[in-house]
N, C-alpha and C positions, 0 to 999 in steps of 0.2 A: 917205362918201356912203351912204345909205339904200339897201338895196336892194329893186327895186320889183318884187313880187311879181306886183300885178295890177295893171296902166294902166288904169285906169277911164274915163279920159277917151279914152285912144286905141281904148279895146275900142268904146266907144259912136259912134264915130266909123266902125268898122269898118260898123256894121250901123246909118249911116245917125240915130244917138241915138234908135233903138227901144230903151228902157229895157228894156222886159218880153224883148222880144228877147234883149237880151244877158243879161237875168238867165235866160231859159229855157237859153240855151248853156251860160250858167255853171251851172247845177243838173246837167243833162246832164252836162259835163265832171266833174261830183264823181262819177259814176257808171264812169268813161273807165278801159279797163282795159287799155291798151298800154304801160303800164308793166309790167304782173304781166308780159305778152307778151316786152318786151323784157330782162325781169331770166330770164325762163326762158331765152328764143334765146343770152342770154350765158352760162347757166350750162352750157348744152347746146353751147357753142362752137357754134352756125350762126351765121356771121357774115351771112350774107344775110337772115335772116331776122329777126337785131337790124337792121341795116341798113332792111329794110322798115317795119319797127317805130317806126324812132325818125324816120325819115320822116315816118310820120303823125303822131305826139306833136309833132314839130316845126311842122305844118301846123299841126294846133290849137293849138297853144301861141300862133301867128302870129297865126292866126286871130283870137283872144281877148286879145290882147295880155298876153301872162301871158311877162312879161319877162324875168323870172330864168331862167324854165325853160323857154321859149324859147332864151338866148343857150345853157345849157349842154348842147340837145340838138341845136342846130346843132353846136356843136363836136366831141360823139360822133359826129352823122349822117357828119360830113366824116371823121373817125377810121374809123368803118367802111367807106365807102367804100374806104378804100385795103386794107380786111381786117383791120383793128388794131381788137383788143376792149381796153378800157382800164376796167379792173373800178373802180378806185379814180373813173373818172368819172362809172360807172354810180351806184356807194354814192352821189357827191355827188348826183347826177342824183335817186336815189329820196328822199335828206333833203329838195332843194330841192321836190318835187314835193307833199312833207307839208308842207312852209310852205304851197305855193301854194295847198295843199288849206284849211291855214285861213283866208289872206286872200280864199279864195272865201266862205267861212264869213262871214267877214266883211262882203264886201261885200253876198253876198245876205242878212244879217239886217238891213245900213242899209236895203235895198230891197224888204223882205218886208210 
């Protein structure tokens, strides 16, 4: 199974099928720096403050239906929760986030 980076169809669906809408999110979102946030709070071992971190990235990931990276910062968020920093989730977490960062690419060049 493919895996699906950006729902295009569900993002649009989020805000209503305002096209421009959802491509101004997604432009935004390429700018989005609670990744840098949450790679520092883990390197710095504050667990509360990845924890806060991957909270929001979780939101917007929901938000924008950005799927992949969505499912695997739900999985850290619950991880920290309990106080458990899981470095090897993190790595996965920043590789998936430079896919999602080009099928953003992607979709806002079919919509530019």
């Amino acid at each position: 199974m493919a895996v699906v980076y950006v729902n295009q169809q569900e993002g649009l669906k989020r805000v209503m099928n305002n096209k421009k809408l959802y491509v101004r999110l997604l432009t935004k979102f390429r700018n989005e720096t609670n990744l840098s946030e949450l790679l520092g709070a883990v390197a710095a071992k504050d667990c509360d403050k990845a924890e806060e971190t991957a909270h929001t990235l979780k939101g917007l990931c929901g938000n924008l239906s950005l799927t992949a990276l969505y499912e695997k910062v739900t999985a850290l968020d619950a991880q920290l929760k309990n106080k458990i920093i899981d470095t090897d989730a993190v790595d996965d977490i920043a590789a998936c986030f430079n896919e999602t960062q080009k099928a953003i690419d992607g979709v806002l060049a079919a919509n530019g």
